[in-house]
BABATOR-921833 format. One record per residue: residue number from 0; x, y, z of N, C-alpha, C, O in turn; residue in three letters. Coordinates in steps of 0.02 Angstrom, whole numbers, plus 32768, in hexadecimal, padded with zeros to 4 digits. Layout:
<recs>
num: NUM	nu: X	nv: Y	nw: Z	cau: X	cav: Y	caw: Z	cu: X	cv: Y	cw: Z	ou: X	ov: Y	ow: Z	residuo: ALA .
...
</recs>
This chain:
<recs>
num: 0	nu: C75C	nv: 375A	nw: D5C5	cau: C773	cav: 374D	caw: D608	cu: C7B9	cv: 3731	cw: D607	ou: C7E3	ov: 3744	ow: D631	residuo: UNK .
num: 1	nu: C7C8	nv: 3702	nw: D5D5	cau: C80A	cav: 36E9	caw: D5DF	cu: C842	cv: 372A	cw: D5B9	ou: C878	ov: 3735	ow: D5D5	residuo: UNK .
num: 2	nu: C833	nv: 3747	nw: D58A	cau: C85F	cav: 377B	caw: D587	cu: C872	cv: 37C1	cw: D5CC	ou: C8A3	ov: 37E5	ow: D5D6	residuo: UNK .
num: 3	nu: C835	nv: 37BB	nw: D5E9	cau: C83F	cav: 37F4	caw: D61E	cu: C865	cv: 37CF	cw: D660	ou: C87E	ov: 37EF	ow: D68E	residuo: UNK .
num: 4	nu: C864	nv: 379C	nw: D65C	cau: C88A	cav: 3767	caw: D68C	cu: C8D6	cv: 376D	cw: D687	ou: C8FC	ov: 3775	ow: D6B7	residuo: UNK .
num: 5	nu: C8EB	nv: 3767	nw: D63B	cau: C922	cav: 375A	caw: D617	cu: C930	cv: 37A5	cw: D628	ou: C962	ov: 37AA	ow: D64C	residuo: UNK .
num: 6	nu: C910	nv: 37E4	nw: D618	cau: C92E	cav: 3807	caw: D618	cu: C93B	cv: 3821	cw: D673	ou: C964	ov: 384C	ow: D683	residuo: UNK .
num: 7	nu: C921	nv: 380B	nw: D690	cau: C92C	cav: 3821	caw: D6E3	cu: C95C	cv: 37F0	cw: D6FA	ou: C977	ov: 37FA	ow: D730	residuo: UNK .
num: 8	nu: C96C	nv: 37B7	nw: D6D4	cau: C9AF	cav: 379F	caw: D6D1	cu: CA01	cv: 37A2	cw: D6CD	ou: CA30	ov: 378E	ow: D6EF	residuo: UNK .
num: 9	nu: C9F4	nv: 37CD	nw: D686	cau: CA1D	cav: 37F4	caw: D67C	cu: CA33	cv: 3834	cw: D699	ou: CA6E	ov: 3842	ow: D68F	residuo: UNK .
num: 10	nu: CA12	nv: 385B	nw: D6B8	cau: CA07	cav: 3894	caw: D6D9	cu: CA31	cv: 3870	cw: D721	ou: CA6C	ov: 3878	ow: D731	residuo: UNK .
num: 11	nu: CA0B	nv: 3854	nw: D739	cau: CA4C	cav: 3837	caw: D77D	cu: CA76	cv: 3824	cw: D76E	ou: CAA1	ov: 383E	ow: D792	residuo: UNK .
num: 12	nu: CA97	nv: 37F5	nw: D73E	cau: CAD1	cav: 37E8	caw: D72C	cu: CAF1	cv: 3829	cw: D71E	ou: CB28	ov: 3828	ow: D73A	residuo: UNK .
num: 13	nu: CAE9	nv: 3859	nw: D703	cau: CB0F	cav: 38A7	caw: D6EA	cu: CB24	cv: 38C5	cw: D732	ou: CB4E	ov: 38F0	ow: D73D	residuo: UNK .
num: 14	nu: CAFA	nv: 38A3	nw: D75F	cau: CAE9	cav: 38D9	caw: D7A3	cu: CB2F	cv: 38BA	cw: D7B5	ou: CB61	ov: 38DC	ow: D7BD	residuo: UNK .
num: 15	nu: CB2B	nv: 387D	nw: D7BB	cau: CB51	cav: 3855	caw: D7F5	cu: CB9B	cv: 384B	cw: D7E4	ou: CBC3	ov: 3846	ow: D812	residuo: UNK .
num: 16	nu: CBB0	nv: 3848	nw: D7A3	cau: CBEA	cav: 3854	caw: D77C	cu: CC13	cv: 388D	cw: D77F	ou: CC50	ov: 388D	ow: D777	residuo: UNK .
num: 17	nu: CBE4	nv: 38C9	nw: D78E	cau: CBF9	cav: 3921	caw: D7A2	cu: CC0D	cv: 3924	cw: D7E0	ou: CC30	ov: 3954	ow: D7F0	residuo: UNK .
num: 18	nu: CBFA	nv: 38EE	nw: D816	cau: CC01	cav: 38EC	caw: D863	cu: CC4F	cv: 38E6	cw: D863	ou: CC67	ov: 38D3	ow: D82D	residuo: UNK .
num: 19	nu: CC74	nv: 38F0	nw: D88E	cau: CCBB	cav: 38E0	caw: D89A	cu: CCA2	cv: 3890	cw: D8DA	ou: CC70	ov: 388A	ow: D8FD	residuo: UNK .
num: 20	nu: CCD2	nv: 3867	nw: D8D2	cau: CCD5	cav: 381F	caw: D8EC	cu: CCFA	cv: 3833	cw: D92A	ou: CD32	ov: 384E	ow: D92D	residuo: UNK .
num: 21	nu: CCCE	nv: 3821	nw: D95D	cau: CCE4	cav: 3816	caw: D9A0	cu: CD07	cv: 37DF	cw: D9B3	ou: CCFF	ov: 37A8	ow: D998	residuo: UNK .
num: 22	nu: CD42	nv: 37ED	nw: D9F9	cau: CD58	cav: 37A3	caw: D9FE	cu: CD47	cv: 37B4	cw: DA3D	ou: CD47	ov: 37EA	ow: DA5B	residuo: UNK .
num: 23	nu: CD32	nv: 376A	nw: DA51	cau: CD35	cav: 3764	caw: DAA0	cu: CD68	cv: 377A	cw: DABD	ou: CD99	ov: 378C	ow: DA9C	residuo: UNK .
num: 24	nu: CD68	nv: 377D	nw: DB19	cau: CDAD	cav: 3770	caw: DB4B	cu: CDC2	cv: 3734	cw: DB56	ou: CDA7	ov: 3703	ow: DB3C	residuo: UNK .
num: 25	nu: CDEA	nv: 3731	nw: DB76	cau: CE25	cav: 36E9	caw: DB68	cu: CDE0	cv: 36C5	cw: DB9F	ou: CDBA	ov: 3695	ow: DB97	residuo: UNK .
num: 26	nu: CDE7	nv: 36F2	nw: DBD1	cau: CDA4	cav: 36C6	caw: DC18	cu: CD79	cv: 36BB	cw: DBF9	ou: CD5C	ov: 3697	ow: DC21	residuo: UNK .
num: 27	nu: CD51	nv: 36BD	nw: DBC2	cau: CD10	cav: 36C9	caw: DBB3	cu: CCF5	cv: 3694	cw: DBDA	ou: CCD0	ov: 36A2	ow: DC09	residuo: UNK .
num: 28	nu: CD00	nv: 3669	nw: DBD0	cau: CCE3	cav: 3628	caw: DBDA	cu: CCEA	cv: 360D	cw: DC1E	ou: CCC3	ov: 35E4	ow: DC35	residuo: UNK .
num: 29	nu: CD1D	nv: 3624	nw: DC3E	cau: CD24	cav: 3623	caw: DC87	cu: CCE8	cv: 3643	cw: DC94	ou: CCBA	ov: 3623	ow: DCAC	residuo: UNK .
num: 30	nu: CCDE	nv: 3693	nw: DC83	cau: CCB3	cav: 36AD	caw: DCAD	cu: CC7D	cv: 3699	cw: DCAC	ou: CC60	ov: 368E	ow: DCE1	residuo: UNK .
num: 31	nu: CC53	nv: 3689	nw: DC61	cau: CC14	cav: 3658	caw: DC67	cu: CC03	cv: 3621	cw: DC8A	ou: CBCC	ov: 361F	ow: DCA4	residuo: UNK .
num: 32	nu: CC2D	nv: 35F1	nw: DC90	cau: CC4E	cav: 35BA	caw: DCBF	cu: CC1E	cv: 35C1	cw: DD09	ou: CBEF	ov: 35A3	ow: DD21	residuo: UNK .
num: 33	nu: CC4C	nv: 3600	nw: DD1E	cau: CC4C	cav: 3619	caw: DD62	cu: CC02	cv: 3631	cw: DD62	ou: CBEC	ov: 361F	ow: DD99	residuo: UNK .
num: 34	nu: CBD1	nv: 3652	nw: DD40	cau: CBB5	cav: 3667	caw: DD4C	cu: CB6F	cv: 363A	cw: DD41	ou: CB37	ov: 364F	ow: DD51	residuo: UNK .
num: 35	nu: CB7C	nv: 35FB	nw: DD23	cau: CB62	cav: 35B3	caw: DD27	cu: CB5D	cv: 35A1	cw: DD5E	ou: CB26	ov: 35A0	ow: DD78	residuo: UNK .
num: 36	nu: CB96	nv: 358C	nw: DD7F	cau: CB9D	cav: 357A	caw: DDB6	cu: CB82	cv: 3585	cw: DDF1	ou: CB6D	ov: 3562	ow: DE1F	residuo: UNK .
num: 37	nu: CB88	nv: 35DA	nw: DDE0	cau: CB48	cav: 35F1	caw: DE28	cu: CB05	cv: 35F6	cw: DE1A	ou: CADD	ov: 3601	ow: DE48	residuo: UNK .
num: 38	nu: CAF4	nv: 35EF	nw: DDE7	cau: CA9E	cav: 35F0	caw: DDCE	cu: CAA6	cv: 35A8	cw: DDE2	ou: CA6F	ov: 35A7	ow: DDFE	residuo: UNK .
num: 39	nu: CABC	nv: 356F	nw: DDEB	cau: CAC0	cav: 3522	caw: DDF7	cu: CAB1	cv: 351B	cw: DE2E	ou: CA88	ov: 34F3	ow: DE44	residuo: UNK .
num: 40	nu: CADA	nv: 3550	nw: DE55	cau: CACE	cav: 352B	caw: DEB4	cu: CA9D	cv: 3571	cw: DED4	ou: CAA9	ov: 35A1	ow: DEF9	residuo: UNK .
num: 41	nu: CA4E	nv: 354C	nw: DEA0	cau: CA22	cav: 356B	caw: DEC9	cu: CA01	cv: 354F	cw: DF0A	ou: C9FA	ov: 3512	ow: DF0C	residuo: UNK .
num: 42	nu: C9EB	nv: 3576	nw: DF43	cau: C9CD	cav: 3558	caw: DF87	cu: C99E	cv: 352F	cw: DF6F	ou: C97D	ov: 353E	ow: DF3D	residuo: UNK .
num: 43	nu: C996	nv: 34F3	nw: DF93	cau: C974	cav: 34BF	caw: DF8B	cu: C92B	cv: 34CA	cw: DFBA	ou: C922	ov: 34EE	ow: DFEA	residuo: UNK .
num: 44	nu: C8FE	nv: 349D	nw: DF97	cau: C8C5	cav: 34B3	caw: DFBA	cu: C8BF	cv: 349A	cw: DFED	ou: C8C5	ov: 345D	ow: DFE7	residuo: UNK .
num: 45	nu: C8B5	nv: 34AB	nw: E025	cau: C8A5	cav: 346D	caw: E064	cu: C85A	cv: 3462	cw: E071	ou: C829	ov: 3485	ow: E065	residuo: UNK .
num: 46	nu: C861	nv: 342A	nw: E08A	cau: C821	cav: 341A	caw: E096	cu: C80C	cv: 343A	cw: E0E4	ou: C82A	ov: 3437	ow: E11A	residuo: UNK .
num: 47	nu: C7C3	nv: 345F	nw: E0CD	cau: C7AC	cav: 345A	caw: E117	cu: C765	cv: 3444	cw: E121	ou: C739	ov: 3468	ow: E109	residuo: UNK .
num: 48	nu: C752	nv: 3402	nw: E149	cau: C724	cav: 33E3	caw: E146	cu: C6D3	cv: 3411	cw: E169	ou: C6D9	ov: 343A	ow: E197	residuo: UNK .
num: 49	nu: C697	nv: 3403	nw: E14E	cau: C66D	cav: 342F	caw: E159	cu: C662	cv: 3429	cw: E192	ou: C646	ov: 3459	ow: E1AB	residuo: UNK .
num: 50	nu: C66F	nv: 33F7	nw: E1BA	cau: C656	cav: 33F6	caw: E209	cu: C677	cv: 33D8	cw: E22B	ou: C679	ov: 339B	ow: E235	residuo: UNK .
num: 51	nu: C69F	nv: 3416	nw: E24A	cau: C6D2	cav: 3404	caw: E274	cu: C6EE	cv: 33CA	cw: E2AA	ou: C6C1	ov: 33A1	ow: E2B0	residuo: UNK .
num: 52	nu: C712	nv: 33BE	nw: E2C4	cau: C713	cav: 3387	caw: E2F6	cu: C6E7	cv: 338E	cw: E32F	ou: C6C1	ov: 335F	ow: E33C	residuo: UNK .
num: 53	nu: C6E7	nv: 33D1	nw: E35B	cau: C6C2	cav: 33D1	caw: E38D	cu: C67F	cv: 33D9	cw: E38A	ou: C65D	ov: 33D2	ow: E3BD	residuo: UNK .
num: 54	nu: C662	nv: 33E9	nw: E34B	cau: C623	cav: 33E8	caw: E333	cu: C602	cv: 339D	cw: E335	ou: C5CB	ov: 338E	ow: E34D	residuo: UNK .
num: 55	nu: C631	nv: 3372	nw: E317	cau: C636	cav: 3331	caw: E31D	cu: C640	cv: 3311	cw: E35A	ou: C623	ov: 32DC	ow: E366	residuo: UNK .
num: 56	nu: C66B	nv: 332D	nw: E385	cau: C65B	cav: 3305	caw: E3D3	cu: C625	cv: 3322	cw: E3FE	ou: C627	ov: 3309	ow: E436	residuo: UNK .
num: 57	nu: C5FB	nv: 334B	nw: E3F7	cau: C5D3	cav: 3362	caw: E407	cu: C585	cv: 3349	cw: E3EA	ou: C552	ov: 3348	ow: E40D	residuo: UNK .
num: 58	nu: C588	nv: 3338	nw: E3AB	cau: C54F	cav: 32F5	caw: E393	cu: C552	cv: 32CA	cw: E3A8	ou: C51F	ov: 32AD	ow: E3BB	residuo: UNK .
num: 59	nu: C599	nv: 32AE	nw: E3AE	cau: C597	cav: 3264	caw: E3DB	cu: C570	cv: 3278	cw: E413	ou: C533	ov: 3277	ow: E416	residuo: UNK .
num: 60	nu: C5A7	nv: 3291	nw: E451	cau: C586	cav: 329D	caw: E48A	cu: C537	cv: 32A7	cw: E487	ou: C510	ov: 3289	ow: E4AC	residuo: UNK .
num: 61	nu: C52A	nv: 32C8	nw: E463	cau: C4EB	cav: 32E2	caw: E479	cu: C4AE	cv: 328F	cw: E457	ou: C47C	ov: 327D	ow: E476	residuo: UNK .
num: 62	nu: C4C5	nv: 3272	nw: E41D	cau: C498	cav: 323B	caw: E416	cu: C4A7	cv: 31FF	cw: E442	ou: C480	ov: 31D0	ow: E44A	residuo: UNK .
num: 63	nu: C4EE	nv: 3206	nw: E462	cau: C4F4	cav: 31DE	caw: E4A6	cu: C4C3	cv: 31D4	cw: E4E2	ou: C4A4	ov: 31A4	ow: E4F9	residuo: UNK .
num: 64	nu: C4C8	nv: 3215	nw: E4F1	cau: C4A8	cav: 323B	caw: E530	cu: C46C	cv: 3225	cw: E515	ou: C453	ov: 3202	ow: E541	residuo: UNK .
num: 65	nu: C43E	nv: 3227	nw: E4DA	cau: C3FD	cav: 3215	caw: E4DA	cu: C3F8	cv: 31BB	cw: E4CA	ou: C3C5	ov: 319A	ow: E4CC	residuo: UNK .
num: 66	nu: C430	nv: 31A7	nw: E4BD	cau: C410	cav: 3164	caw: E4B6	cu: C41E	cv: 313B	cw: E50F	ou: C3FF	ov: 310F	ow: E52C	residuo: UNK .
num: 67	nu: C451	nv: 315E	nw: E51F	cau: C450	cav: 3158	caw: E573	cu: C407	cv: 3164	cw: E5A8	ou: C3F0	ov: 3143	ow: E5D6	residuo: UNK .
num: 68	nu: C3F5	nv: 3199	nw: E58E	cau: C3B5	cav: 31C4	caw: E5B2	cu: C384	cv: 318E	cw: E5A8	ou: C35F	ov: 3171	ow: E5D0	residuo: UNK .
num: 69	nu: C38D	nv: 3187	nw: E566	cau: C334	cav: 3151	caw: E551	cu: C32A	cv: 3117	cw: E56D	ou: C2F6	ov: 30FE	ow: E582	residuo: UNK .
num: 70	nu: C382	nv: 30F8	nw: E56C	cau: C380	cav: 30AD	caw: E583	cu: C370	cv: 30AA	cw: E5D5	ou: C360	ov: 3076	ow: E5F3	residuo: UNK .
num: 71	nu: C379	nv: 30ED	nw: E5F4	cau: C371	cav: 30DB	caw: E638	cu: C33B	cv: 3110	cw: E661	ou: C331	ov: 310E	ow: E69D	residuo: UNK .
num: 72	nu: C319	nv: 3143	nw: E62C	cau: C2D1	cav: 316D	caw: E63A	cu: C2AC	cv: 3168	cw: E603	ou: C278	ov: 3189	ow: E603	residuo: UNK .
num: 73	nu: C2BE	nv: 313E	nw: E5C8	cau: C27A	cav: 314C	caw: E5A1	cu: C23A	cv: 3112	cw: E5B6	ou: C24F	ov: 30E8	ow: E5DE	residuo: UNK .
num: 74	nu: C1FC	nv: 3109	nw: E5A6	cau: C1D5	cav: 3106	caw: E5B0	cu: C1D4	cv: 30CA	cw: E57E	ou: C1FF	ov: 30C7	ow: E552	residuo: UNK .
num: 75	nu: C1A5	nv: 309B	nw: E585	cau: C18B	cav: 3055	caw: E566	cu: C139	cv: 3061	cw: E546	ou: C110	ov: 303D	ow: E529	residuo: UNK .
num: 76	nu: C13A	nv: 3092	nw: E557	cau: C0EF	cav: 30A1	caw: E525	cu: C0E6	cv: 30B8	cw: E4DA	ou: C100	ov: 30EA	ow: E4C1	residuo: UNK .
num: 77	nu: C0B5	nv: 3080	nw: E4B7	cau: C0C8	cav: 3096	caw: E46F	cu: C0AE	cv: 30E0	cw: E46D	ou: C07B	ov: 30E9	ow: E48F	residuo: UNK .
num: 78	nu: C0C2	nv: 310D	nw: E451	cau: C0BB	cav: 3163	caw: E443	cu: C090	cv: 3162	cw: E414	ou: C09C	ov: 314A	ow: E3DD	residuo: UNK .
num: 79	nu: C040	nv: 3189	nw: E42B	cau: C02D	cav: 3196	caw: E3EE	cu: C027	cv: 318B	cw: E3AD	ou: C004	ov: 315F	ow: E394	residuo: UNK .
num: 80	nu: C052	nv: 31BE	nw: E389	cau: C07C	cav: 31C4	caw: E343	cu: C077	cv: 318F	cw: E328	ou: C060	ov: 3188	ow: E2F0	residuo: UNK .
num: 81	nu: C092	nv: 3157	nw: E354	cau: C0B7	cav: 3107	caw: E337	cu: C082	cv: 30F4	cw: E330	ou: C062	ov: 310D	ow: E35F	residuo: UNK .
num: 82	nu: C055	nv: 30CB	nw: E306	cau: C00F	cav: 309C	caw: E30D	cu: C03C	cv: 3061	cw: E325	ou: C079	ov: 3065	ow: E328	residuo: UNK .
num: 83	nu: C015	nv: 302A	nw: E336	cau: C014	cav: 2FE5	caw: E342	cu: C00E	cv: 2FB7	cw: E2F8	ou: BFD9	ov: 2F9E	ow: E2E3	residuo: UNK .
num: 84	nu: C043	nv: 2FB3	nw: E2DD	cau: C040	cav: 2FA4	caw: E2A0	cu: C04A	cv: 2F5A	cw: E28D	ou: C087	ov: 2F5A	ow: E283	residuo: UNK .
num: 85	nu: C033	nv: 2F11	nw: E280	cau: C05D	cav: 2EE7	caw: E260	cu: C081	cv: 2ED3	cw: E246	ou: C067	ov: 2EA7	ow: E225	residuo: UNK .
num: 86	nu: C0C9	nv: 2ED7	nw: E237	cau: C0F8	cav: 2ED9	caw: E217	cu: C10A	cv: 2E93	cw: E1ED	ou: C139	ov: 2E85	ow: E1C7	residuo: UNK .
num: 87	nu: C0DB	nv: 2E73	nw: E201	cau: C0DD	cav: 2E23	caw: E1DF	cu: C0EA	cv: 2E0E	cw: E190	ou: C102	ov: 2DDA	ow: E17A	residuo: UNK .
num: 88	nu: C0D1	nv: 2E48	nw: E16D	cau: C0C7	cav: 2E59	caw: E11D	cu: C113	cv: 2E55	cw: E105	ou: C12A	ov: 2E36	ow: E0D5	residuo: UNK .
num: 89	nu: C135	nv: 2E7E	nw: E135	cau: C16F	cav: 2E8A	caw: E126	cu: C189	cv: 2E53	cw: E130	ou: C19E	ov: 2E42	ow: E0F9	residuo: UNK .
num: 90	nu: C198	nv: 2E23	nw: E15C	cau: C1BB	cav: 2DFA	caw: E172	cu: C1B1	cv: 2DC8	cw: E151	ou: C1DE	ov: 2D9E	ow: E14E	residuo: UNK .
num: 91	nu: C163	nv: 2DB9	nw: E128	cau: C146	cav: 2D86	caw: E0F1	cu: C171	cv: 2D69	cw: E0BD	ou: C17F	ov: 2D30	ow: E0A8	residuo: UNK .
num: 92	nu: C18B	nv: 2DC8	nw: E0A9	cau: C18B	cav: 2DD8	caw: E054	cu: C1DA	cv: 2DA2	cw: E062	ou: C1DF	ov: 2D79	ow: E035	residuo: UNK .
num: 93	nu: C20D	nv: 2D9E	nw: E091	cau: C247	cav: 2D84	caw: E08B	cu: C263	cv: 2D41	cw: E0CE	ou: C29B	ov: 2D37	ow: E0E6	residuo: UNK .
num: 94	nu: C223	nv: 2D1E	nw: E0DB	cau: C237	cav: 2D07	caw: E0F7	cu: C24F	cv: 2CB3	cw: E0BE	ou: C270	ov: 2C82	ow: E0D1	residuo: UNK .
num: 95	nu: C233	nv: 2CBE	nw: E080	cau: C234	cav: 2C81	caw: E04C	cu: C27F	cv: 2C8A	cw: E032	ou: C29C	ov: 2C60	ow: E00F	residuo: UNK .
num: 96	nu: C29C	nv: 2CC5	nw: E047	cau: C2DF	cav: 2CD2	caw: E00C	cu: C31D	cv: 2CAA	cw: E046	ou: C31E	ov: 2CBC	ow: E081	residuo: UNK .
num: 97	nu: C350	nv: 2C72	nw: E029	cau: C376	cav: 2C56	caw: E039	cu: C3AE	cv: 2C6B	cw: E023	ou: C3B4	ov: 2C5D	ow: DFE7	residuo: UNK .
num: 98	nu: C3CF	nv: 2C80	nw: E033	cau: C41E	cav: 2C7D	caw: E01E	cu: C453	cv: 2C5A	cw: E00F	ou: C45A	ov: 2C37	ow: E041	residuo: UNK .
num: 99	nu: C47F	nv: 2C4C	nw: DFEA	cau: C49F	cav: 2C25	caw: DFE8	cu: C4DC	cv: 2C29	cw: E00C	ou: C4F4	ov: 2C62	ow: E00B	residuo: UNK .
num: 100	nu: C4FC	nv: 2C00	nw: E02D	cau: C526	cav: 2C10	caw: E05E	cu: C56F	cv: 2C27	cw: E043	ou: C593	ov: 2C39	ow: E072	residuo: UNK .
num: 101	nu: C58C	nv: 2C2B	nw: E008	cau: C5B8	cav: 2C4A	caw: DFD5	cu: C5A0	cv: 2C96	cw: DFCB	ou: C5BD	ov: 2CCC	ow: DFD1	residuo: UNK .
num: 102	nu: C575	nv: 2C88	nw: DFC0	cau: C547	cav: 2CEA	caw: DFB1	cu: C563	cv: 2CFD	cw: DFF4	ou: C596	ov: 2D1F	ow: DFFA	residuo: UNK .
num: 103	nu: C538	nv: 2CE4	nw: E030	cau: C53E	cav: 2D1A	caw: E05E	cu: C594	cv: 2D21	cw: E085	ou: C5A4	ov: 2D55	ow: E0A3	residuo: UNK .
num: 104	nu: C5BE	nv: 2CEE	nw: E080	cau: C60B	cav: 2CFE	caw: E08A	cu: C632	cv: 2D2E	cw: E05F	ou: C666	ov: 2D4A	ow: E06E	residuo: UNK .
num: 105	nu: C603	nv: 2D34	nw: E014	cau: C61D	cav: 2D59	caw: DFE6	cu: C618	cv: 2DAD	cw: DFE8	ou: C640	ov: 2DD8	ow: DFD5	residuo: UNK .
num: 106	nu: C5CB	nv: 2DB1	nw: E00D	cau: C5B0	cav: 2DE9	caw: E048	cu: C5DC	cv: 2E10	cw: E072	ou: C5EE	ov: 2E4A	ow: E06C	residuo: UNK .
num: 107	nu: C5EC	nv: 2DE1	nw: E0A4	cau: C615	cav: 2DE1	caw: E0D9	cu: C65D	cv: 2DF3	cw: E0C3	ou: C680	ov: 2E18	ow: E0E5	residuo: UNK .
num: 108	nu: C670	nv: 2DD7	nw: E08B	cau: C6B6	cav: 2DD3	caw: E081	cu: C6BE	cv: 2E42	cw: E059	ou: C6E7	ov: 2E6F	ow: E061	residuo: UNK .
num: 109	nu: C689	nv: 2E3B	nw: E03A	cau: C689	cav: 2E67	caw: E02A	cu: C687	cv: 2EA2	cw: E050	ou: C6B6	ov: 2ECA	ow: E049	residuo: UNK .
num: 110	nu: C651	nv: 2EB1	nw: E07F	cau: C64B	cav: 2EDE	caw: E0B3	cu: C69E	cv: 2ED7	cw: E0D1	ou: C6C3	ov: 2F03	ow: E0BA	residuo: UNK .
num: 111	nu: C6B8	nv: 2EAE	nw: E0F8	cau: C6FB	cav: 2EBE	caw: E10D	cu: C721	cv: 2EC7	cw: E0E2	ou: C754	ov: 2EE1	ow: E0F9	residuo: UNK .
num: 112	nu: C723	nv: 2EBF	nw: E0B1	cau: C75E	cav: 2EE1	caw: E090	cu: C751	cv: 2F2C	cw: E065	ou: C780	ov: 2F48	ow: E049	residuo: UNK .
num: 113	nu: C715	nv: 2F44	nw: E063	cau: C6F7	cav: 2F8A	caw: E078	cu: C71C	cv: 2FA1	cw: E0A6	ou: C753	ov: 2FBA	ow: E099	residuo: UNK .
num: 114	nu: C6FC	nv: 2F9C	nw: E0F0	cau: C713	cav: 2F9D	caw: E130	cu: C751	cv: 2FAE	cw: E115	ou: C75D	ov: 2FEB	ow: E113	residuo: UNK .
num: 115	nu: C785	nv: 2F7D	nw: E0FB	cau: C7B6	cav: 2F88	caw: E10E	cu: C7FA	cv: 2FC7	cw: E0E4	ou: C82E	ov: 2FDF	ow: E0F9	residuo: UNK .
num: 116	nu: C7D0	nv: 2FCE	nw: E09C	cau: C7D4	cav: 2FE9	caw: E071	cu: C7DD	cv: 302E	cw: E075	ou: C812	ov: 304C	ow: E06E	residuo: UNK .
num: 117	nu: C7A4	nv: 3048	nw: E081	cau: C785	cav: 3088	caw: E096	cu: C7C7	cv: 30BD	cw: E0BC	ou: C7DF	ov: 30EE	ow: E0A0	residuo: UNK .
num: 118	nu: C7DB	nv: 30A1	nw: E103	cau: C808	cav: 30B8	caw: E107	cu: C847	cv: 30B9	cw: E0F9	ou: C868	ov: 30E8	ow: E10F	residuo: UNK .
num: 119	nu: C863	nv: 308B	nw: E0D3	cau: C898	cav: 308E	caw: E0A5	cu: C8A5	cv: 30C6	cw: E069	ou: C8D6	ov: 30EA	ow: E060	residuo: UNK .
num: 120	nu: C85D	nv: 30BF	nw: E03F	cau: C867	cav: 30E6	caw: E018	cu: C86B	cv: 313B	cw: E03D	ou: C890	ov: 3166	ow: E027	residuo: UNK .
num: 121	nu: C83D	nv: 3144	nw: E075	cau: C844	cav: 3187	caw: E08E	cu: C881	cv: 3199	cw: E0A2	ou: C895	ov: 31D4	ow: E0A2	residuo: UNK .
num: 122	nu: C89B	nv: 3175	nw: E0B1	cau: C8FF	cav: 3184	caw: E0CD	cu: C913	cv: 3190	cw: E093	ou: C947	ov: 31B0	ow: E090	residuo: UNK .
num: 123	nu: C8F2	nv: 317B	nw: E051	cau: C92A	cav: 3180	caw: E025	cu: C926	cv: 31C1	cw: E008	ou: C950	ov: 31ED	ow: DFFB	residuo: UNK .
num: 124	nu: C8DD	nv: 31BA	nw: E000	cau: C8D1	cav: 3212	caw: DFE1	cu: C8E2	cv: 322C	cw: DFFF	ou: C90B	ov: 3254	ow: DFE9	residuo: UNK .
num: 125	nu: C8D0	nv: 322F	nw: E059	cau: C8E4	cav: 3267	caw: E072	cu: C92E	cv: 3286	cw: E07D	ou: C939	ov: 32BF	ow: E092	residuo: UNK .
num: 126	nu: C969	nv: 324B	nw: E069	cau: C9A9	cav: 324B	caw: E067	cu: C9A5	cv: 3267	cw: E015	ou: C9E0	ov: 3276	ow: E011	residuo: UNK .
num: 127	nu: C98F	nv: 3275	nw: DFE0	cau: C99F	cav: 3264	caw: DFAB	cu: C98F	cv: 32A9	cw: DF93	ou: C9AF	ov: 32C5	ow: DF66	residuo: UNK .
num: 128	nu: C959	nv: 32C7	nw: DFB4	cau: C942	cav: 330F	caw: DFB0	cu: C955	cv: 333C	cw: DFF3	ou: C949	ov: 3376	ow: E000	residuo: UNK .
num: 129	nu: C970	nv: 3313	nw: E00E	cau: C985	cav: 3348	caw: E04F	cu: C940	cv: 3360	cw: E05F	ou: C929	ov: 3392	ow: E043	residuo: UNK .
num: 130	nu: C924	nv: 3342	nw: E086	cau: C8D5	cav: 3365	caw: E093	cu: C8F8	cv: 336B	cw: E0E8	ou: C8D6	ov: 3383	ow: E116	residuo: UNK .
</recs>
């Protein structure tokens, strides 16, 4: 194996030695350049969100319109479906847990600066990706 290697070695070297040596054009390198350049400024992707704006004001409205409707035609009767349930179990399991009043400012502090976060960073991406 290493002699048939050696010898397909030699065989291209004989080949490539028989070739006459090309020279580039003076542009060469301009023209590659240039043709960098436009493979570079490809269209960017835009964003298009799955559900549109008016799709979106049209959920509002419409879970408006029903929380409007209920508060002033729905009915005070428990439905069926719902049993009459005690919910006391639940309210058992945490009414022993105390907080410490550092914890829960630490809570608080946190949620607003979420809150406040959130849209910062979206301006930025969305400035940063052109969305």
């Amino acid at each position: 194996m290493d002699k048939e290697q050696k010898n397909i070695d030699e065989f291209i070297g004989k080949t490539m030695r028989s070739l006459p040596i090309e020279k580039t054009s003076v542009d060469f390198t301009d023209l590659i350049m240039s043709k960098v350049a436009v493979e570079k400024s490809s269209t960017v992707t835009t964003y298009t969100s799955l559900i549109s704006k008016p799709v979106w004001a049209f959920i509002f409205v419409l879970l408006g319109g029903l929380c409007v409707y209920l508060s002033f035609f729905g009915t005070e009767e428990n439905p069926n479906w719902l049993p009459n349930t005690n919910y006391n179990v639940l309210t058992s399991l945490f009414k022993n847990i105390h907080l410490n009043n550092s914890l829960l400012y630490g809570i608080v502090a946190l949620a607003v600066m979420t809150l406040i976060q959130v849209p910062i960073y979206k301006n930025y991406y969305k400035n940063k990706f052109q969305v």
